[in-house]
Every structure is written in structure tokens, then in C-alpha cells.
mmCIF file of the C-alpha atoms, coordinates in Angstrom:
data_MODEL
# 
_entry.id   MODEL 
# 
loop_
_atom_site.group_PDB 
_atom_site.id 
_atom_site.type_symbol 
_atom_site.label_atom_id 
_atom_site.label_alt_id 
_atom_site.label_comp_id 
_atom_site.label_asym_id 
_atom_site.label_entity_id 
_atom_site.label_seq_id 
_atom_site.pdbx_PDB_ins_code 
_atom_site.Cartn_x 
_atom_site.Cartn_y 
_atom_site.Cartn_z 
_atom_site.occupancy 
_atom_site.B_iso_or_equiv 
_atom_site.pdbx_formal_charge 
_atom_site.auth_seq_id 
_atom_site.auth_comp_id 
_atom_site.auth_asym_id 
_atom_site.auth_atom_id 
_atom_site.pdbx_PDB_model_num 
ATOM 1   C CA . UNK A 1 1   ? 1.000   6.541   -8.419  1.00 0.00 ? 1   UNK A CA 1 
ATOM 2   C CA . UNK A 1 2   ? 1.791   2.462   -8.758  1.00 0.00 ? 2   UNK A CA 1 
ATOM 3   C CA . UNK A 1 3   ? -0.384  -0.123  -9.305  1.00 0.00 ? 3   UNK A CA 1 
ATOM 4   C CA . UNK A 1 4   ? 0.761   -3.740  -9.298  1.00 0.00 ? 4   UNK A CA 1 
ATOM 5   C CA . UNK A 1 5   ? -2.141  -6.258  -10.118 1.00 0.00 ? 5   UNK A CA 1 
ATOM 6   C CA . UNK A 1 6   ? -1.589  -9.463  -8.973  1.00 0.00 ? 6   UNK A CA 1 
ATOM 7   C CA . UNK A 1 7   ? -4.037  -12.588 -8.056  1.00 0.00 ? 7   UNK A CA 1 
ATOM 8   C CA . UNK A 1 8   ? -6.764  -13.178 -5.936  1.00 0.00 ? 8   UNK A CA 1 
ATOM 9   C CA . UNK A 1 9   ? -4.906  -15.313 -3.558  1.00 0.00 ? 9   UNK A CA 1 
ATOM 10  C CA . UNK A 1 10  ? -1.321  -12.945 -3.267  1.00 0.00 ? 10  UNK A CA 1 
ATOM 11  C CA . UNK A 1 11  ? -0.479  -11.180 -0.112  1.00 0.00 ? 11  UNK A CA 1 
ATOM 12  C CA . UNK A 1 12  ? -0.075  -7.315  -0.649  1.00 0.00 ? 12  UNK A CA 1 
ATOM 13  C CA . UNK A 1 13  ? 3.162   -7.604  1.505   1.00 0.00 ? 13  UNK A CA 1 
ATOM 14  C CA . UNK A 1 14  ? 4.618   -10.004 -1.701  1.00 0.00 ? 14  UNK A CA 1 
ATOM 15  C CA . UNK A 1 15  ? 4.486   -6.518  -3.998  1.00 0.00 ? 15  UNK A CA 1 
ATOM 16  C CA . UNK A 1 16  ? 5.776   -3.981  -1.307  1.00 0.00 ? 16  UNK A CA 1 
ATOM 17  C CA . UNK A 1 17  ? 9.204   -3.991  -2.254  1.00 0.00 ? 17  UNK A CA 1 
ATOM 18  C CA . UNK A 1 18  ? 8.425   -3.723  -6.028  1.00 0.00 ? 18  UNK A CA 1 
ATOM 19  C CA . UNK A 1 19  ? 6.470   -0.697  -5.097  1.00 0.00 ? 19  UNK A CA 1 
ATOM 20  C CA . UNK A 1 20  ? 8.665   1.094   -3.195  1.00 0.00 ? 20  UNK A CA 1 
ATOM 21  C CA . UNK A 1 21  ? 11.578  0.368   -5.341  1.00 0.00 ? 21  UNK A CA 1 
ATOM 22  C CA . UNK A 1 22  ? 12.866  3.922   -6.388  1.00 0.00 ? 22  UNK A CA 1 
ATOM 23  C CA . UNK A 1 23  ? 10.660  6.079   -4.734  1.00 0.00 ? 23  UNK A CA 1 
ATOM 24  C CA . UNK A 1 24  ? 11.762  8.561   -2.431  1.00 0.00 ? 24  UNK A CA 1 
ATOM 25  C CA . UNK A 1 25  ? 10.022  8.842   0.975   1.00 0.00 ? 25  UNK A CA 1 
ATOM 26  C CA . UNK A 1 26  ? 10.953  9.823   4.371   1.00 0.00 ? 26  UNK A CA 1 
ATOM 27  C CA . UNK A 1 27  ? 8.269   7.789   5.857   1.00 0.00 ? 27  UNK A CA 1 
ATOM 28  C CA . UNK A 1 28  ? 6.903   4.602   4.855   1.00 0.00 ? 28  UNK A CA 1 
ATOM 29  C CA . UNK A 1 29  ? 3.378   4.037   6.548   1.00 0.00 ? 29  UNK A CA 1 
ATOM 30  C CA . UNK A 1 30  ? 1.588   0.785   6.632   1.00 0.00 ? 30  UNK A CA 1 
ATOM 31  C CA . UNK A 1 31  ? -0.586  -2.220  8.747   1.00 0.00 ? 31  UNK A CA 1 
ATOM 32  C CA . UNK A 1 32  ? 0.729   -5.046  10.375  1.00 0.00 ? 32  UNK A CA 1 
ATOM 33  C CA . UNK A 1 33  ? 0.409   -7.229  7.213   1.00 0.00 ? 33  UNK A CA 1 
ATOM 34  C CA . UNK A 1 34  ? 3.554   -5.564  6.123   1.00 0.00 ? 34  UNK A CA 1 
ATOM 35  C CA . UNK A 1 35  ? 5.762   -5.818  8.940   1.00 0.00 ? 35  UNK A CA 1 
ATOM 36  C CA . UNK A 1 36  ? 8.090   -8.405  7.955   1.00 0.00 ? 36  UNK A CA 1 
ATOM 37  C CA . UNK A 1 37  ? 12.344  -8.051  8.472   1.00 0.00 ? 37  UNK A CA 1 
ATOM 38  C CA . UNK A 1 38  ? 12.776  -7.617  5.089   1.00 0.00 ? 38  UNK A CA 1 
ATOM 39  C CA . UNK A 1 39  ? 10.400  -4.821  4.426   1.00 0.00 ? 39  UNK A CA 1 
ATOM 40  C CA . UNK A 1 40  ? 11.335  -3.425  7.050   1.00 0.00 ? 40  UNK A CA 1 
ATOM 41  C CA . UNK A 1 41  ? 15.205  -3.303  6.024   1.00 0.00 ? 41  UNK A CA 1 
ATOM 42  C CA . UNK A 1 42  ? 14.470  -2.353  2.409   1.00 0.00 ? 42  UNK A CA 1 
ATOM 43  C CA . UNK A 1 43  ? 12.254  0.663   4.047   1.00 0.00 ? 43  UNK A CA 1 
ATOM 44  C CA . UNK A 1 44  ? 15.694  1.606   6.032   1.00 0.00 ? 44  UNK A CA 1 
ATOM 45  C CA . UNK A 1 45  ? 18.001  1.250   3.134   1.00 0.00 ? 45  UNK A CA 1 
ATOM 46  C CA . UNK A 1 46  ? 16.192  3.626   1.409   1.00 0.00 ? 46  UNK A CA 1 
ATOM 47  C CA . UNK A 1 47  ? 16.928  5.753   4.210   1.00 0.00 ? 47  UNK A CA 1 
ATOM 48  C CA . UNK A 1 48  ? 13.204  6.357   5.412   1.00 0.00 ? 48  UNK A CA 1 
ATOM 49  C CA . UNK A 1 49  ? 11.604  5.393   8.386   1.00 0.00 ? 49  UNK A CA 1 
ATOM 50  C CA . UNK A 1 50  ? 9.224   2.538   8.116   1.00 0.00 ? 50  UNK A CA 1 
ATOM 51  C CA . UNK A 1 51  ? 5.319   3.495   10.132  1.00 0.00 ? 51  UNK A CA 1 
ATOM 52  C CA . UNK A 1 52  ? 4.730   -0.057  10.681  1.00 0.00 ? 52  UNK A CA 1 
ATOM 53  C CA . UNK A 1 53  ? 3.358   -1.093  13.932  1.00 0.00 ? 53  UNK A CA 1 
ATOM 54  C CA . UNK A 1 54  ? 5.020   -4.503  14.604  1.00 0.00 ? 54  UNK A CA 1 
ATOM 55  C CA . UNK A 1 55  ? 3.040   -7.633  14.718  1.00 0.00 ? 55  UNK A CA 1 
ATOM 56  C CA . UNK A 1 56  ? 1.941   -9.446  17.890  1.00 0.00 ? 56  UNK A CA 1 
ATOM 57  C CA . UNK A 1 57  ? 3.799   -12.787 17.523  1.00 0.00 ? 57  UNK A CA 1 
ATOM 58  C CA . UNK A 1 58  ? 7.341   -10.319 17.349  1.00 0.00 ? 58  UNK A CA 1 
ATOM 59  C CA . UNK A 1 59  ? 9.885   -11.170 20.275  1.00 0.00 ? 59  UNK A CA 1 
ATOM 60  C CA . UNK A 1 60  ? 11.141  -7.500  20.203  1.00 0.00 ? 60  UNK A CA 1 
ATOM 61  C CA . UNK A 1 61  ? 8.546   -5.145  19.213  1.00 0.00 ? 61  UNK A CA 1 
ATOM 62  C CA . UNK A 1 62  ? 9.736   -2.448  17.566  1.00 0.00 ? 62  UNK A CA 1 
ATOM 63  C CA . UNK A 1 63  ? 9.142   1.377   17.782  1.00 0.00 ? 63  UNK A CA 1 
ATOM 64  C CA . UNK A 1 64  ? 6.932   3.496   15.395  1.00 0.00 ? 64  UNK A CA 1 
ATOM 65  C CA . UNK A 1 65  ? 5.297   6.897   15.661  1.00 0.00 ? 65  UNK A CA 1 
ATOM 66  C CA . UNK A 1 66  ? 2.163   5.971   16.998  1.00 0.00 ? 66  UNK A CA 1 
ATOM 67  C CA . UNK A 1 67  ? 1.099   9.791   16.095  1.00 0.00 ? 67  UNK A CA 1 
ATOM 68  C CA . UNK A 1 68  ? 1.896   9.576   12.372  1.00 0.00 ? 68  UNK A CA 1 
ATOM 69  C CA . UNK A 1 69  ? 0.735   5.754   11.843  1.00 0.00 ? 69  UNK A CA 1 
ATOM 70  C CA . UNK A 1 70  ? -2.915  7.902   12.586  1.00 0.00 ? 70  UNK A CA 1 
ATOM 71  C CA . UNK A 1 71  ? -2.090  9.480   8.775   1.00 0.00 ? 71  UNK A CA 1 
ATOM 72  C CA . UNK A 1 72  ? -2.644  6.343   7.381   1.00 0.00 ? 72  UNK A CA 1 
ATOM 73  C CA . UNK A 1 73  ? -6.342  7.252   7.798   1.00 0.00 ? 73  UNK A CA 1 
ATOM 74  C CA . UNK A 1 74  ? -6.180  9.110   4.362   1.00 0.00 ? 74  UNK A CA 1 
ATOM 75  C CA . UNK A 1 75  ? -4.645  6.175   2.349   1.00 0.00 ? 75  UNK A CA 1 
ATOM 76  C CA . UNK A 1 76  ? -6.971  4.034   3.627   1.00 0.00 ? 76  UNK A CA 1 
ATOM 77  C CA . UNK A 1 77  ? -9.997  6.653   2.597   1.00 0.00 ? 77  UNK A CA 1 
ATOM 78  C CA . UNK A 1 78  ? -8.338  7.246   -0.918  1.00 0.00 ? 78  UNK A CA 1 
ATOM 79  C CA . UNK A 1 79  ? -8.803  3.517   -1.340  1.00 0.00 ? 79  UNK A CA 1 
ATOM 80  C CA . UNK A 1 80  ? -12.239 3.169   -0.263  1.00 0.00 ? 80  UNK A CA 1 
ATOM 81  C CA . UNK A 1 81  ? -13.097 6.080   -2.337  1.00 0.00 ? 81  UNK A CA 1 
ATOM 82  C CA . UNK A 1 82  ? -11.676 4.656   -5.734  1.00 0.00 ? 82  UNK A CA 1 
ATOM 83  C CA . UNK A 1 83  ? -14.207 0.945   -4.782  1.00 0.00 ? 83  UNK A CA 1 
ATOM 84  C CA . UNK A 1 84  ? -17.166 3.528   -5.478  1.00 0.00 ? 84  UNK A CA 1 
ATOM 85  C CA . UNK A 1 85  ? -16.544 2.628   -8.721  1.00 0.00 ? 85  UNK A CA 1 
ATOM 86  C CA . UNK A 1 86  ? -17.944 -0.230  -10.072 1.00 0.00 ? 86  UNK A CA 1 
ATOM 87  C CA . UNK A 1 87  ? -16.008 -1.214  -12.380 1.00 0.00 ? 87  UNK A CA 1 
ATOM 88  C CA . UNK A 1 88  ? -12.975 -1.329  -9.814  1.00 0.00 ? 88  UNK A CA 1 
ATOM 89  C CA . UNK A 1 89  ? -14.924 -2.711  -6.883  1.00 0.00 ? 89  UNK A CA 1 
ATOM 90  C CA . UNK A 1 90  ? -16.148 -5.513  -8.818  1.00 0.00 ? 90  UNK A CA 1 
ATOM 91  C CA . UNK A 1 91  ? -13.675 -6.418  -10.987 1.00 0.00 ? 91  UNK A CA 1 
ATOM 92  C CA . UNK A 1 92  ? -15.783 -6.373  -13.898 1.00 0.00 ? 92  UNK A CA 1 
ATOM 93  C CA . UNK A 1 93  ? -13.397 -5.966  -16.955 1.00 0.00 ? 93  UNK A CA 1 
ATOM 94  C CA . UNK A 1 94  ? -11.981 -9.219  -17.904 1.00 0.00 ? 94  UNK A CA 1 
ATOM 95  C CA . UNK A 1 95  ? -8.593  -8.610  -19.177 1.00 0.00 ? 95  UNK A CA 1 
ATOM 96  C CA . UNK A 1 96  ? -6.256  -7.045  -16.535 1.00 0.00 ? 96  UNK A CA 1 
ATOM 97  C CA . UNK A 1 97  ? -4.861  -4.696  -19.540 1.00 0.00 ? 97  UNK A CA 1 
ATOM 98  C CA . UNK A 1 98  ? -8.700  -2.884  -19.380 1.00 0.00 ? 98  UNK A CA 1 
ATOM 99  C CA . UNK A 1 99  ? -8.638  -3.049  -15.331 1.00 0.00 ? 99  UNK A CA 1 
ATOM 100 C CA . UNK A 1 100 ? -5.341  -1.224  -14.864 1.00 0.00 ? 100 UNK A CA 1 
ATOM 101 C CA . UNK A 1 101 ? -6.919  1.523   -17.420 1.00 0.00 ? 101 UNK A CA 1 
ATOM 102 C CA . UNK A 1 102 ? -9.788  1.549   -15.618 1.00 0.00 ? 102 UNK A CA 1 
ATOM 103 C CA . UNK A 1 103 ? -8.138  1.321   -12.275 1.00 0.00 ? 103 UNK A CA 1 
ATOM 104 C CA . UNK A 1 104 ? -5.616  4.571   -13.504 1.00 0.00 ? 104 UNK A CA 1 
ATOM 105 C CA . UNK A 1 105 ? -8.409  6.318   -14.832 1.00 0.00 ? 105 UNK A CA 1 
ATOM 106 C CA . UNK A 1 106 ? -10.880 5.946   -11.257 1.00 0.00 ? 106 UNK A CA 1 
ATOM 107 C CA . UNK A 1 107 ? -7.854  6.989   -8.582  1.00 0.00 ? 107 UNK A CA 1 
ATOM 108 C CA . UNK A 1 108 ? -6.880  10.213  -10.976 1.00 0.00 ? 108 UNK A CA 1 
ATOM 109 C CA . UNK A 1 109 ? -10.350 11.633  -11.031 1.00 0.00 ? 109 UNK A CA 1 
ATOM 110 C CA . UNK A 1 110 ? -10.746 10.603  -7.218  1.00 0.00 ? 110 UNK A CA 1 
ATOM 111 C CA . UNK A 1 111 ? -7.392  12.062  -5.849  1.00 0.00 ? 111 UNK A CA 1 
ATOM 112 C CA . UNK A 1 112 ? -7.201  14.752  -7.927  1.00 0.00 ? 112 UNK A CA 1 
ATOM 113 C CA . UNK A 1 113 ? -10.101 16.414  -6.497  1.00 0.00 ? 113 UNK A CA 1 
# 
């Protein structure tokens, strides 16, 4: 499990490659906001298949499993899950050093059960 914290105002899709760096996959699943060429090409590099489905303003859609881009269902309840807690939902702890213990703390007692 990875957590990058980053501003208000970033884009997820700036901390993608960071994430993924050195983890082993054979799919890489995720929304439209991260279908950019060089995501995309990291994803393949690391010889795994990236779940993407491609953005409308693309000139050459590409292919993805329409089937297992359904999977990414469960990520997105494992995240909704972990903003029942207040603390996490709210940003309530001032210091990002407290956050990322709180935010470690919240997803391993709500994925571990």
C-alpha cells in the first residue's frame, strides 16, 4: 500500500508514475484522468497491461478490457470506505506527518477486514 500526499490543486495523474514505480502488476486499472502517453508507456515498460479506457479528445482510441476495467469497482469502494473516517475525509490533522499516520492507520483496519 502507497500513499503520496500532495496539494489540493495536483492532478492524481502527476503521482502515477511515482506510484507504480517498482511494483509488479500484470494489470494496471484506472479512469480516464490517467490516460496520458506517458502513463501509458511506463504501464507497458513494466511489462503490464494498462486498464485505461482512453479519453474522448484521443485521435486513435485505444483498446482495453472493457470486462476487467468493471474491477475497478472495488478500488473505488476501498476508497470510499477509508472517507468514513473523519479524520481522513476531512482533513482534520494539520501536519501532513499526522495525516499519513492517520491515513495508514484508517485503510489497514478497512482493507484488512
Amino acid at each position: 500500500m502507497r500513499f503520496i500526499l500532495t496539494g489540493g490543486q495536483v492532478h492524481d495523474a502527476t503521482q502515477a508514475i511515482p506510484l507504480l514505480t517498482g511494483i509488479k502488476a500484470t494489470h494496471v486499472l484506472g479512469d480516464k484522468g490517467y490516460d496520458s502517453n506517458q502513463i501509458v508507456r511506463f504501464i507497458q515498460q513494466q511489462e503490464a497491461i494498462a486498464v485505461i479506457p482512453p479519453r474522448s479528445n484521443r485521435t486513435t482510441p485505444r483498446e482495453y478490457d472493457r470486462e476487467l476495467y468493471k474491477q475497478r469497482n472495488l478500488i473505488e469502494r476501498a476508497f470510499n470506505k477509508s472517507k468514513q473516517w473523519r479524520r481522513i475525509a476531512t482533513r482534520y490533522d494539520r501536519r501532513s506527518f499526522y495525516f499519513m499516520a492517520g491515513l495508514h492507520l484508517a485503510s489497514a483496519i478497512t482493507w484488512s477486514s
